[in-house]
C-alpha positions in Angstrom: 23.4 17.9 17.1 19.8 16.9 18.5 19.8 19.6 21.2 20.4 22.5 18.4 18.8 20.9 15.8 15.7 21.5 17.9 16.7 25.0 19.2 16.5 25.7 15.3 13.4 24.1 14.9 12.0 25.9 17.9 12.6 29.3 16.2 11.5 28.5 12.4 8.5 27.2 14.5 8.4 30.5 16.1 8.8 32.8 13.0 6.2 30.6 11.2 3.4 31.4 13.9 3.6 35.0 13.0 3.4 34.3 9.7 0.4 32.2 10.3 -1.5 34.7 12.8 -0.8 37.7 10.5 -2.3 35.8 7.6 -4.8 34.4 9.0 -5.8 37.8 10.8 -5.8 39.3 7.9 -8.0 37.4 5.7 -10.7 37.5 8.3 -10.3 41.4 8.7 -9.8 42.7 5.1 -11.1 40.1 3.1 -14.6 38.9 4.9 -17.3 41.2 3.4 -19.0 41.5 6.7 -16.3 41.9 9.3 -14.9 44.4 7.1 -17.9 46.7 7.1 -18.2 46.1 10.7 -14.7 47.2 11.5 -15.6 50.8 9.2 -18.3 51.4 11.4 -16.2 50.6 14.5 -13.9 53.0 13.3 -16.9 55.8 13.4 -16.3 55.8 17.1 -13.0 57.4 17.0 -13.7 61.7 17.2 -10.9 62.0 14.3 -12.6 59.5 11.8 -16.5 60.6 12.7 -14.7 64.8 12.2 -13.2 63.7 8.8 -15.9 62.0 7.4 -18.6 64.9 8.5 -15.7 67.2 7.4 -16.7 65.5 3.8 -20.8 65.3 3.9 -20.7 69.0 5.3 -18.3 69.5 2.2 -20.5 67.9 -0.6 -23.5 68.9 0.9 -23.0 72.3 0.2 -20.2 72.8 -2.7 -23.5 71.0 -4.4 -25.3 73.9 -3.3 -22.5 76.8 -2.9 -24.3 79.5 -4.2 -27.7 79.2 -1.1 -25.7 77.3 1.5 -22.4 78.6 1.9 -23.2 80.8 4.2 -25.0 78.1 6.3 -21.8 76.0 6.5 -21.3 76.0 9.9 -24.7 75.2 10.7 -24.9 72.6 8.9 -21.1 71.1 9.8 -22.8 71.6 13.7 -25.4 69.4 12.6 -23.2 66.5 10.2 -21.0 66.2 13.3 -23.9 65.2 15.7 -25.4 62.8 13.2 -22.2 61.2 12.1 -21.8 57.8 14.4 -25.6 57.8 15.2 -27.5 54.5 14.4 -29.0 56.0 11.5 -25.4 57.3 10.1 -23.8 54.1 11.0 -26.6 52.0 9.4 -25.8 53.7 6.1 -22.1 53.7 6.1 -22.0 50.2 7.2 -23.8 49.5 4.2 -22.2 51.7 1.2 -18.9 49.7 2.9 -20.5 46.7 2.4 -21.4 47.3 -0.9 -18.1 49.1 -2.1 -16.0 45.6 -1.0 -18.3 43.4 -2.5 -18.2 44.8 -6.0 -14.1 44.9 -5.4 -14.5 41.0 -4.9 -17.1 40.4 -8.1 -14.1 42.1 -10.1 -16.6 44.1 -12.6 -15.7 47.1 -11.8 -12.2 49.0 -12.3 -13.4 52.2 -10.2 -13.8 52.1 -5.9 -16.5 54.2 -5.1 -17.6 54.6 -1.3 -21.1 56.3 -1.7 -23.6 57.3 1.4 -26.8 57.2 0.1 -29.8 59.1 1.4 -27.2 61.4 3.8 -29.0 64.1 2.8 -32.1 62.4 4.5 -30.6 61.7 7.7 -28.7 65.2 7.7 -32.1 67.0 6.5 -34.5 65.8 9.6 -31.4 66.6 12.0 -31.1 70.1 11.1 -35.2 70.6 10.5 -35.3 71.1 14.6 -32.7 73.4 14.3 -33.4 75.3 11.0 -36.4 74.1 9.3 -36.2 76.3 6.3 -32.8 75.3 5.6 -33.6 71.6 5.8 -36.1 72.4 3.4 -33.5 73.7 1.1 -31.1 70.4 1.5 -31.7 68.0 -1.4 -32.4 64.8 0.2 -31.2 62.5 -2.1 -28.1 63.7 -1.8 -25.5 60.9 -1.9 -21.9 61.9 -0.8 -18.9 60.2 -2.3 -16.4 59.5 0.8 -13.9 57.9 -1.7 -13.0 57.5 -5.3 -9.8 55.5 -6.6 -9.1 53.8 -10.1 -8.1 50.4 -9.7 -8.4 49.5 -12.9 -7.4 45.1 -13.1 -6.4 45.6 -9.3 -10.3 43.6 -8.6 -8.6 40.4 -9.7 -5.8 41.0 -7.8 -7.8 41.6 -4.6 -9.5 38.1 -5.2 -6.5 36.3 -6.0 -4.3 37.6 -2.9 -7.6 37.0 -0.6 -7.8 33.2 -1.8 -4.3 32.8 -1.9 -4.0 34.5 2.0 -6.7 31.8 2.7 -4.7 28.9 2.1 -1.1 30.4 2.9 -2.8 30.9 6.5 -3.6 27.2 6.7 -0.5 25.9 5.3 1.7 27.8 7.3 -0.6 26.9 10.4 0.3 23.5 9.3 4.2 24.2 9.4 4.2 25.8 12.7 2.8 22.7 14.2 5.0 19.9 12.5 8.2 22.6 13.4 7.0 22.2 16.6 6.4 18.6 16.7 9.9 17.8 15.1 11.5 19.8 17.3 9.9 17.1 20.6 11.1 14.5 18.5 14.4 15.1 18.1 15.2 16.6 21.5 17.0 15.0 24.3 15.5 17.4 27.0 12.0 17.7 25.7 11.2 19.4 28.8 13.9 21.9 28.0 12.3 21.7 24.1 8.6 22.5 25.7 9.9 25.4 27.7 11.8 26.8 24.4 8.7 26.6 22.6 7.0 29.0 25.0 9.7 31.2 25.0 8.9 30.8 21.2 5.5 31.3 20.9 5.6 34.1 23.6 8.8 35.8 21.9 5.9 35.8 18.3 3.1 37.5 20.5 5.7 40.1 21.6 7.0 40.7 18.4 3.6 41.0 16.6 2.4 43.5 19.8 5.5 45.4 19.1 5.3 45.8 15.7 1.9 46.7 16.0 3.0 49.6 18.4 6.0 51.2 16.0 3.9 50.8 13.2 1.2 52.7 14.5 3.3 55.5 16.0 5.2 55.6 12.8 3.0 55.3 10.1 -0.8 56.7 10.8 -1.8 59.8 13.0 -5.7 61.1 13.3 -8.1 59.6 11.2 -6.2 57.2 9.9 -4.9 56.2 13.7 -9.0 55.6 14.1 -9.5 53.4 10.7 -5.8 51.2 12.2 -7.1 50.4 15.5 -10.7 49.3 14.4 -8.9 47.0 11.7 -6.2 45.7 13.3 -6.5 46.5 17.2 -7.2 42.9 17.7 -4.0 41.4 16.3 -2.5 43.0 18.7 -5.1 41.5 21.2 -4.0 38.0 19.6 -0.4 39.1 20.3 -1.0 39.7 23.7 -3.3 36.3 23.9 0.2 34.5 22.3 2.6 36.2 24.7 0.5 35.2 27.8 0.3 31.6 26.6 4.1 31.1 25.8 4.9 32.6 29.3 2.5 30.3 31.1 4.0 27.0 28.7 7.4 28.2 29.2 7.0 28.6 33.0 5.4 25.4 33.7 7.8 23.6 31.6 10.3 25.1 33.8 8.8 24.7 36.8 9.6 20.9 35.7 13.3 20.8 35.3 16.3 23.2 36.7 15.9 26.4 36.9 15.8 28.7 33.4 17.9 31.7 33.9 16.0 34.1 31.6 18.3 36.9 32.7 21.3 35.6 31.0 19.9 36.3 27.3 18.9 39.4 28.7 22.4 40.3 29.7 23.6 39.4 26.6 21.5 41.3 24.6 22.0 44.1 26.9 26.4 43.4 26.4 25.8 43.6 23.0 23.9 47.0 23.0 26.5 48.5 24.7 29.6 47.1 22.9 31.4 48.0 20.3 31.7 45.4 17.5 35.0 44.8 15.8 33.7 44.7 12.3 32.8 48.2 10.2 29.4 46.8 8.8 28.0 46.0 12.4 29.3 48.7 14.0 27.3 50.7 11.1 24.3 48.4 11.7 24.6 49.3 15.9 25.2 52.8 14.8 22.1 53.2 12.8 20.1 50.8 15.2 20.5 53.3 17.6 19.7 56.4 15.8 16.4 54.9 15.3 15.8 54.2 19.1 16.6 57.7 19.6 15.0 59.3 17.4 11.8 56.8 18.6 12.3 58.1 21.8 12.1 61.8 20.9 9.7 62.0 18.6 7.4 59.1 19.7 7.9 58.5 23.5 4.3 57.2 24.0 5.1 54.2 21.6 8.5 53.7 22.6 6.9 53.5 26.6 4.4 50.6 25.0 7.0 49.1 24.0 9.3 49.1 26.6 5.6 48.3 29.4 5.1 44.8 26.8 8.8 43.7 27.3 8.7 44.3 30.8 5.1 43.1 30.7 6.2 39.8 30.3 8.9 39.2 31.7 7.3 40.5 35.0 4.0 37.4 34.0 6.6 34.8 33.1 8.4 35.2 36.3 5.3 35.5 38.2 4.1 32.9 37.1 6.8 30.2 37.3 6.8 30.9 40.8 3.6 29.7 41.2 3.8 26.9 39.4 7.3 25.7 41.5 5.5 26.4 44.4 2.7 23.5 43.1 6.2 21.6 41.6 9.0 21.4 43.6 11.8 20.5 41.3 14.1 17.4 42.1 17.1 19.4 43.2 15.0 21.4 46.1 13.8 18.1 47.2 14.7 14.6 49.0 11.8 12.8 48.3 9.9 11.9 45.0 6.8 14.4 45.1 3.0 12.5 45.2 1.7 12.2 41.9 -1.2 14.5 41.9 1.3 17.1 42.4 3.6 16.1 39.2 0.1 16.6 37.6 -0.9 20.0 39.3 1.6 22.1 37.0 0.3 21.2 33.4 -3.5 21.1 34.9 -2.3 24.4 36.1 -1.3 25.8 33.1 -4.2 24.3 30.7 -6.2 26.4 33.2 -4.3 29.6 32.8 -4.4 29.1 29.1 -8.1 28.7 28.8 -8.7 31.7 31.2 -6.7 33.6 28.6 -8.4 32.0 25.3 -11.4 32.6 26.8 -10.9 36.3 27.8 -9.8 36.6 24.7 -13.0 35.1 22.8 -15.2 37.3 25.7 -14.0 40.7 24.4 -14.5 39.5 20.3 -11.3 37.7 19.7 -10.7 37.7 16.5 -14.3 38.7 14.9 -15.2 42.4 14.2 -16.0 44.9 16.7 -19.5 44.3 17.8 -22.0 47.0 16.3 -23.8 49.0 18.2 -27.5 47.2 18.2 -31.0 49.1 18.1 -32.0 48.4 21.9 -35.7 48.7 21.1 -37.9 47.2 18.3 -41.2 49.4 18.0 -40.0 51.1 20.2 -39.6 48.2 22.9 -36.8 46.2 23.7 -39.8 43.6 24.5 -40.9 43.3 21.0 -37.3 42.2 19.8 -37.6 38.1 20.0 -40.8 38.7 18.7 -42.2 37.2 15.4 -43.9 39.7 13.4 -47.1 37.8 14.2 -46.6 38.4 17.4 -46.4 42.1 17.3 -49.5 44.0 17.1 -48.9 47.4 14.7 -50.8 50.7 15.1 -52.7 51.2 11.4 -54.5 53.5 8.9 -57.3 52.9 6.5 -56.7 55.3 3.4 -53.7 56.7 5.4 -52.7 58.8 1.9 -56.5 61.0 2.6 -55.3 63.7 4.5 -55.8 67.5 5.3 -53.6 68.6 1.9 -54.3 70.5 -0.7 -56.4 69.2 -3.5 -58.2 66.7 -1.1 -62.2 67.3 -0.7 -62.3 65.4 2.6 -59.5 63.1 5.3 -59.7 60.1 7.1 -56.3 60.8 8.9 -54.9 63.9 10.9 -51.9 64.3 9.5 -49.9 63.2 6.0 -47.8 59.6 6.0 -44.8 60.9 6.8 -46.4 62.9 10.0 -48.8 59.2 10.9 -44.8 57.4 11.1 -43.3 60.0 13.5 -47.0 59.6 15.6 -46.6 56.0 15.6 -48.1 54.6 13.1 -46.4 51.7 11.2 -49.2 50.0 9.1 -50.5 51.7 6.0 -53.2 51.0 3.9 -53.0 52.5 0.8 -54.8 52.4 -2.8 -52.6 53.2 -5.9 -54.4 54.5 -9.0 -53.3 55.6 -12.4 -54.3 59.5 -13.3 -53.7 61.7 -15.3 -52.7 65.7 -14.4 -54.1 67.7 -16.4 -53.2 71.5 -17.3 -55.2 72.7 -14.6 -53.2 70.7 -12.1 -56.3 68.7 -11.1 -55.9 65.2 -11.4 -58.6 62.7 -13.2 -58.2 59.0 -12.6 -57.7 56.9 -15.0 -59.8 54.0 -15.8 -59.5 51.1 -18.6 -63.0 50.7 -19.3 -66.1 51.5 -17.9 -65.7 47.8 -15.9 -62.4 48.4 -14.2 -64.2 51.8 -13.1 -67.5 49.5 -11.4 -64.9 46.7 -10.1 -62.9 50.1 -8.2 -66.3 51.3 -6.8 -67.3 47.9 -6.0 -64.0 46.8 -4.0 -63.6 50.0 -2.2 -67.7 50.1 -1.3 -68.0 54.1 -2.1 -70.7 55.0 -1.2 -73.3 56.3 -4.2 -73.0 60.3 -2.7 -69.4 59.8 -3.7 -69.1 58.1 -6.8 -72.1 60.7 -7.8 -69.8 63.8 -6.9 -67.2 62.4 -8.7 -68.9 61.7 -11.6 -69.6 65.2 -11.9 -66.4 66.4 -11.4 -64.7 64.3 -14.1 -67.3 65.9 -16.2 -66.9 69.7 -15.4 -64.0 71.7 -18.4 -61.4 71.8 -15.7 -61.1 67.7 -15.7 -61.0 67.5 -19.4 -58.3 67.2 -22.1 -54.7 65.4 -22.1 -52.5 64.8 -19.4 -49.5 63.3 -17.9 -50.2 60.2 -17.0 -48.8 59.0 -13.8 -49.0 56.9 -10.4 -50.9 58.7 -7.5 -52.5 57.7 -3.9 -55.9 58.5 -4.3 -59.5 56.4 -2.8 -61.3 55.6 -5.5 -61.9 58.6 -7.8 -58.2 60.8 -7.8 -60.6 63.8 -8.4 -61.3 63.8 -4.9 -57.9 64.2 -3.9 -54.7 62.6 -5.1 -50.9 62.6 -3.5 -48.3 61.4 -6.3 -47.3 57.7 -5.3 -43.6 58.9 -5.1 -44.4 61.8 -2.6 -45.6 59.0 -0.3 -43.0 56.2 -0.9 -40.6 59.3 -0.1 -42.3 59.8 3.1 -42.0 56.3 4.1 -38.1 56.1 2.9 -37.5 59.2 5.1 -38.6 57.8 7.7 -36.9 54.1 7.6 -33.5 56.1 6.9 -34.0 58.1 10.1 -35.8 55.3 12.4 -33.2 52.4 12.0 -35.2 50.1 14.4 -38.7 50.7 13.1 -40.4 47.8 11.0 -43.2 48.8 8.8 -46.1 47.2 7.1 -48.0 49.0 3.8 -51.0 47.1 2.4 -51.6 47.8 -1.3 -54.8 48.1 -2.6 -53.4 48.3 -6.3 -55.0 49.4 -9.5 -51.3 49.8 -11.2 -49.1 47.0 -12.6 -46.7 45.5 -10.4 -43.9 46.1 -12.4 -44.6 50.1 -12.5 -45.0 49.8 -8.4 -41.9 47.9 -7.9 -40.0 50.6 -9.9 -41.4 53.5 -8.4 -40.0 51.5 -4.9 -36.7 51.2 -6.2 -37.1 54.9 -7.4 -37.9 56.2 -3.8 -34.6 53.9 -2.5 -36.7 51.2 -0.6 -35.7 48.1 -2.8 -32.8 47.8 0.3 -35.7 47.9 3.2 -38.3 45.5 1.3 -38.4 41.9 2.9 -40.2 38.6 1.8 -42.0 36.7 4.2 -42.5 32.9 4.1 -42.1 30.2 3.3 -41.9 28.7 7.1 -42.1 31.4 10.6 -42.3 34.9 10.0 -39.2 36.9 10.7 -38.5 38.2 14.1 -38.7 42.0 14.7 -34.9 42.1 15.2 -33.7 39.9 12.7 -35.9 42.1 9.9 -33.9 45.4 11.5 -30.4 43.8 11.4 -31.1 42.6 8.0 -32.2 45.9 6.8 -35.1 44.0 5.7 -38.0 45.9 7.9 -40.5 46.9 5.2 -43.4 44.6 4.2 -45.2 45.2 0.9 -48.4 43.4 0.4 -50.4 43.9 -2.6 -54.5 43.1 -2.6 -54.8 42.2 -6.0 -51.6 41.5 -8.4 -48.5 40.8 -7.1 -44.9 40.0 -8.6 -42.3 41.3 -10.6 -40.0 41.4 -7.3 -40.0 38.4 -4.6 -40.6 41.0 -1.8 -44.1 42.2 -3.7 -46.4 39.5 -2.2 -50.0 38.8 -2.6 -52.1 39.7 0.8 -54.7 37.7 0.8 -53.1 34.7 -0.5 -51.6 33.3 1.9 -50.0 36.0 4.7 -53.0 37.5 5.6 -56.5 37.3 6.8 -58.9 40.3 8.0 -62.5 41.2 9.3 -65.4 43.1 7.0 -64.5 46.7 6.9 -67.9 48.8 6.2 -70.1 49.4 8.9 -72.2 52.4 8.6 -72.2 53.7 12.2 -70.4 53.8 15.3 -73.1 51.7 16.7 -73.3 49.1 14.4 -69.4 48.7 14.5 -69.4 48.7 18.3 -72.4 46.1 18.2 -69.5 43.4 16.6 -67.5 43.7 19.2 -68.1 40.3 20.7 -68.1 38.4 16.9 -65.2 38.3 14.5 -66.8 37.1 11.2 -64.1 36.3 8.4 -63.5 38.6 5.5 -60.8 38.2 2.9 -57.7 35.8 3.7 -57.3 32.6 4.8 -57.9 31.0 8.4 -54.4 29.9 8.2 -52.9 33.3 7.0 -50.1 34.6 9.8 -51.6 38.1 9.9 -54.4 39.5 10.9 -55.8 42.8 10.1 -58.3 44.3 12.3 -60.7 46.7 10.2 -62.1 49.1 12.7 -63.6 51.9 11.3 -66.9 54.0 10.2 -67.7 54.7 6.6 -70.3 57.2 6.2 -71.0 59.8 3.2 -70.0 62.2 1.9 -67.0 62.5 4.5 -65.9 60.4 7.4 -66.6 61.6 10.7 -64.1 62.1 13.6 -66.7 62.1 16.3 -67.4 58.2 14.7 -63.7 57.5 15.6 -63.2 59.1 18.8 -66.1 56.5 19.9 -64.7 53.6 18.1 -61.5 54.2 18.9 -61.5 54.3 22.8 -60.0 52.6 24.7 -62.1 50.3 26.3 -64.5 49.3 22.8 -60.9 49.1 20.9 -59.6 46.8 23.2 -62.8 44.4 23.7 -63.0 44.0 20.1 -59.5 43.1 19.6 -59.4 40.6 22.4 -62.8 39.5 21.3 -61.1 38.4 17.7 -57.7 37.4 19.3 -59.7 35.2 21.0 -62.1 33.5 18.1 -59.5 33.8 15.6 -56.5 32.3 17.6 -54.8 35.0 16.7 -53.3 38.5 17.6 -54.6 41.4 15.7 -51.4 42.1 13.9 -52.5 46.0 12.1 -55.2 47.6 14.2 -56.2 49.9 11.0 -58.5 52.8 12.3 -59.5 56.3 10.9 -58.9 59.5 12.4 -56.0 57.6 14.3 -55.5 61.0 17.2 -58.7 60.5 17.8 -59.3 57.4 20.8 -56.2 55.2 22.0 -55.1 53.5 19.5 -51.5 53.0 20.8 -52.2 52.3 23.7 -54.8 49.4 23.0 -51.6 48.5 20.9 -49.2 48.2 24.2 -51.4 46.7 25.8 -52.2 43.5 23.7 -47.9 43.9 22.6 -47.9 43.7 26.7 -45.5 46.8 26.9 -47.5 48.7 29.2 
């Protein structure tokens, strides 16, 4: 009664570790918000998966625009299925996944929407060195919708069944074990019990690999084939890990006691293939049982081979093995003397060995955890720079970086427009925000509370009287008079010397973080607009996601900001607030150097002092101010002597040196001009 009182045990012990491994698989791979996304954008490297998804954003891209882009379908399709599985592609889909299974698991919502946001952008700067007109065309904001479905209560469902899966995997954990254990109790032979218990646990890894197999092969082709192995390809690693391990228990228990003749159950399962049974309702059962294995056999001969290479698989390590072990163990029968006692001990040191080579194989190619992501290799644009702090990292700057060569503005200080400074290299911005107003004329006047506010703007910014003068006069002139639309625009000063809108800028800058997912940037605000209106007009532009808050304690590396998706620093001068990411500058995060010197000589004269200027001494970041202000427009023969190399470079180790303290934002004008990037490698020690 004991010996098959065990052998029962031995398989409810068995059929309960499947239960337990699929379970507990399954709430880490469908119910963990994280490894969930991960495993959608592991799927992105299958070619069906990336062709059916761009199949969709070529789709919706242009049905939104049939009537101008039809024609430039296959262009554009081209394009989608080059940028579909990139870094910048995979960032996004990661996180509209992310995002879609969280709101199933709040259980507010009775509609599962999988939305890309800012495609469009990705897909737009892809195709503009292809077709630049028609990535003009594209709309940018495009967001596609991979998937729809109405689940309508099905949200508390999901919850239920994941917290439910969560302790089912644990209990039935639980039952393996004490199966297990009661069947050692009550055994006789517990040697015999051990080596049925590998057989047992082996016997669930194969049967867990093997369904795996057919249900693949059966159920999913393409696409879907791609989504099934990135979810569930390593439960049939974990299969595998369980076969192994049950062949190596089951052969060293054997290796202990007489021989196991594991070809006699195969012989009998093979006899009862092959005979006829006397009843009707099994002969029905064979009959249909092997219909199926033929028809497997036609119509899937790659899975039925799988399965046919994991039997034989291991059988071939279980016999392999247990003639290694006997060779360490010579049982009793082969033998006429009792063997040493190390060498009783050799076969389960053995196989604990074995076991943790296979555990840990296992663990070194992800176990159980999602796919590993595909990781931005360089930070900056340096794998160097990765470990680093942000205040370890020095950042290539502009002063007014919103005054360029566009229309409407009287003079620049830069080359080339934000979004044109972030392809360069740039990744500080200084920028002033100012209320105006456009007016019919499409001029734009600034707008100013009262005639203080207007002084305290001339005063902060130091404008220099030629300036404020020509201003003055054009506020007064007919074409800067009357009502207009009031609004949010990048302008220094006085917006009727030139003015960008605020949200042709913050576009800029969200183009570029879409399409640059290992980039962090820094913007300093000099702010004459409420933080509330700023914050919105960032969420407007889509950077809310990309904002991150510094402090309290170490700033952020460089690569934990770009894994987070938290790479863009906004620092206001004056008023922060109204979001935690919209922090005062000179409060506590940063500290900088005067910034008006009226000549290149007087500027190049400080380049052995580093007086203090706004900020703490204590302040993480320093800003460098390195620049010549001179009226009525800035000069770029002024930079190109400022910026050079060699006076760049003194000054910055001059201040690194007094300050304790790397020069985090080297902010110059007329940033082509000189070397400012590579005074930048050089104190980031890249070059």
């Amino acid at each position: 009664m004991s010996r098959s009182g065990a052998t029962a045990l031995v398989v409810l012990a068995s059929v309960l570790l499947v239960g337990a491994t699929v379970t507990g698989y399954a709430r880490l791979a469908f119910f963990n918000s994280g490894q969930f996304a991960d495993r959608a954008s592991a799927a992105l490297a299958q070619p069906a998966v990336r062709d059916a998804i761009g199949e969709r954003v070529t789709d919706e891209i242009v049905l939104r625009n049939e009537a101008d882009l039809i024609a430039a379908r296959p262009l554009i399709a081209s394009t989608v299925s080059g940028v579909v599985g990139g870094s910048a592609f995979r960032t996004l889909f990661r996180g509209a996944v992310l995002d879609a299974h969280r709101a199933i698991f709040t259980g507010d919502r009775d509609t599962l929407t999988l939305t890309l946001a800012d495609v469009g952008t990705v897909v737009a700067a892809a195709l503009e060195k292809l077709n630049p007109q028609l990535a003009a065309e594209l709309d940018a904001g495009t967001r596609v919708v991979i998937l729809k479905r109405d689940i309508g209560s099905l949200t508390g469902d999901v919850v239920r069944t994941g917290e439910r899966l969560k302790v089912l995997a644990w209990v039935l954990g639980a039952l393996t074990v004490l199966a297990g254990a009661a069947a050692l109790v009550i055994s006789r032979d517990r040697r015999r019990t051990c080596s049925q218990l590998g057989v047992g646990v082996a016997s669930a890894g194969v049967f867990i690999v093997v369904a795996y197999t057919l249900a693949r092969a059966l159920l999913v082709d393409g696409a879907a084939a791609g989504v099934w192995d990135a979810y569930l390809g390593d439960l049939r690693a974990l299969g595998w890990l369980l076969a192994g391990t049950g062949a190596v228990v089951a052969a060293a228990a054997a290796s202990l006691i007489a021989p196991v003749d594991i070809e006699r159950p195969l012989r009998a399962a093979w006899r009862l293939a092959t005979t006829e049974p006397h009843t009707t309702a099994l002969r029905l059962i064979r009959a249909a049982t092997l219909v199926a294995a033929g028809l497997l056999l036609i119509t899937k001969p790659v899975a039925a081979l799988q399965v046919a290479v994991t039997l034989a698989g291991v059988y071939l390590i279980f016999q392999g093995l247990a003639v290694v072990l006997r060779i360490v163990h010579v049982p009793a029968e082969e033998r006429s003397a009792r063997p040493h006692r190390a060498r009783r001990i050799a076969v389960p040191v053995l196989a604990v060995v074995l076991i943790a080579a296979g555990v840990a194989a296992f663990a070194a190619a992800g176990g159980t955890e999602a796919p590993a992501q595909p990781r931005v290799t360089a930070c900056n644009g340096h794998a160097a720079l990765c470990a680093r702090r942000l205040d370890e990292v020095v950042l290539p700057a502009t002063h007014n970086s919103m005054s360029a060569p566009l229309p409407g503005w009287y003079s620049a200080e830069q080359e080339r427009p934000i979004g044109g400074q972030l392809d360069d290299g740039i990744r500080g911005l200084l920028l002033d925000t100012h209320y105006g107003d456009r007016l019919a004329s499409g001029r734009v006047r600034t707008y100013f509370g009262s005639a203080e506010e207007r002084r305290e703007v001339i005063s902060q910014d130091g404008v220099s009287p030629e300036a404020v003068a020509s201003a003055l006069r054009l506020r007064a002139r007919i074409g800067f008079r009357g009502e207009g639309k009031r609004g949010m625009y990048l302008c220094h000063s006085f917006c009727e010397l030139g003015a960008t809108p605020l949200a042709d800028g913050l576009d800029d800058i969200h183009q570029f973080l879409v399409t640059h997912p290992g980039e962090v940037v820094v913007v300093v605000n000099q702010d004459y607009v409420t933080p509330a209106d700023f914050v919105k007009a960032i969420g407007d532009a889509g950077l809310t996601r990309y904002a991150a808050t510094l402090g309290p304690g170490p700033l952020p590396t460089l690569r934990s900001m770009i894994d987070s998706g938290r790479r863009l620093v906004l620092l206001a001068e004056n008023h922060a607030g109204a979001a935690s990411w919209y922090q005062l500058a000179y409060d506590s995060l940063l500290q900088e150097t005067p910034f008006h010197f009226d000549s290149a000589a007087e500027l190049l004269a400080a380049g052995t002092v580093c007086p203090t200027n706004r900020g703490p001494a204590s302040a993480p970041l320093f800003l460098l101010n390195h620049w010549v202000t001179t009226a009525p427009v800035q000069r770029p023969s002024d930079a190109a002597k400022v910026n050079a190399y060699a006076p760049l470079l003194a000054r910055a180790q001059a201040c690194e040196r007094i300050r304790k303290r790397l020069p985090n934002l080297l902010a110059v004008n007329f940033y082509k001009e000189g070397d400012v990037f590579r005074v930048a490698d050089t104190l980031n020690r890249v070059r």
